[in-house]
C-alpha positions as CSV (number, residue, x, y, z in Angstrom):
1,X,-8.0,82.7,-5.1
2,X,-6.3,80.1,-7.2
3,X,-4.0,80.6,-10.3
4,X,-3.9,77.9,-13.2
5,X,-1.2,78.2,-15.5
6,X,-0.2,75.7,-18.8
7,X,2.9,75.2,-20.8
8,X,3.4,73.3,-24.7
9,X,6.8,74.6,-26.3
10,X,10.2,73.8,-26.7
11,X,11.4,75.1,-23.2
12,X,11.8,73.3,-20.1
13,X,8.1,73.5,-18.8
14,X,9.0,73.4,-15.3
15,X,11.0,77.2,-15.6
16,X,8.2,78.6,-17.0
17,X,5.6,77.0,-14.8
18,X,7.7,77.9,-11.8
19,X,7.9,82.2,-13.1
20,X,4.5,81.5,-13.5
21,X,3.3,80.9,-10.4
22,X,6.2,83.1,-8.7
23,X,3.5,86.1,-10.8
24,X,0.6,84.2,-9.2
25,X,1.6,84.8,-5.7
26,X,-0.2,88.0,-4.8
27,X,-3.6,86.3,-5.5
28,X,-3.4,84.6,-1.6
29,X,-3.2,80.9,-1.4
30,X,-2.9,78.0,0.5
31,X,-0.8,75.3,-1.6
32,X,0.6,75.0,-4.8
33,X,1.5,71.9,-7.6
34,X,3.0,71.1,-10.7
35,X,2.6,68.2,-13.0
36,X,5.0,67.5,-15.7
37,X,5.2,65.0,-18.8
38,X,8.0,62.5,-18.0
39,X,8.4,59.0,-20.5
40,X,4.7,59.1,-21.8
41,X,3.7,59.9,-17.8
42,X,2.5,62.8,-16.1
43,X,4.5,63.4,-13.0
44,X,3.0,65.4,-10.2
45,X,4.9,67.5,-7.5
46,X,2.2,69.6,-4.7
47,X,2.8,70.8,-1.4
48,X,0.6,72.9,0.8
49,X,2.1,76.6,1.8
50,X,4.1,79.4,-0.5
51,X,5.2,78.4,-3.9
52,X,9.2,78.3,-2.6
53,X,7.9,75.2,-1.2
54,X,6.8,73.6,-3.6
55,X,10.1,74.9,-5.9
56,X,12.0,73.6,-2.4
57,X,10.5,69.8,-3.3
58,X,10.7,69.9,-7.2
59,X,14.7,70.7,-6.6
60,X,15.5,67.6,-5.9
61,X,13.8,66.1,-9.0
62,X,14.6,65.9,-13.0
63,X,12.6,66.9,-15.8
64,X,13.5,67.7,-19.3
65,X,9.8,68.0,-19.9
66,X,8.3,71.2,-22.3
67,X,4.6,70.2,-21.4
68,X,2.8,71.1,-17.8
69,X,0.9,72.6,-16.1
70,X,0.5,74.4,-12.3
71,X,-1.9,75.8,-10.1
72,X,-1.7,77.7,-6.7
């Protein structure tokens, strides 16, 4: 079952998207993504497998973003 979850505030969008979907995980699922507004562009991260994945593969990248949105 899949889990959407959507972000427009003054945090860093990709904390809360990432708690998000750490509270999405019981549902069962077989991939997870996250896309991001970087300059004007929306920036997409997605991996198939657990969210640690995923949060594995966004590590490595910056965003100061506070609008997303993520789905498992």
């Amino acid at each position: 079952m899949c889990g959407i979850i959507g972000y427009i505030g003054k945090q860093k969008a990709s904390i809360v998207l990432m708690n998000g979907l750490k509270r999405l995980e019981y549902r069962g699922y077989d991939s997870a993504g996250i896309s991001l507004m970087k300059s004007g562009r929306i920036e997409t991260i997605k991996c198939s497998g657990k969210v640690k994945d995923l949060e594995t593969k966004f590590n490595n990248k910056q965003f100061d973003s506070t609008i997303g949105i993520a789905h498992t």
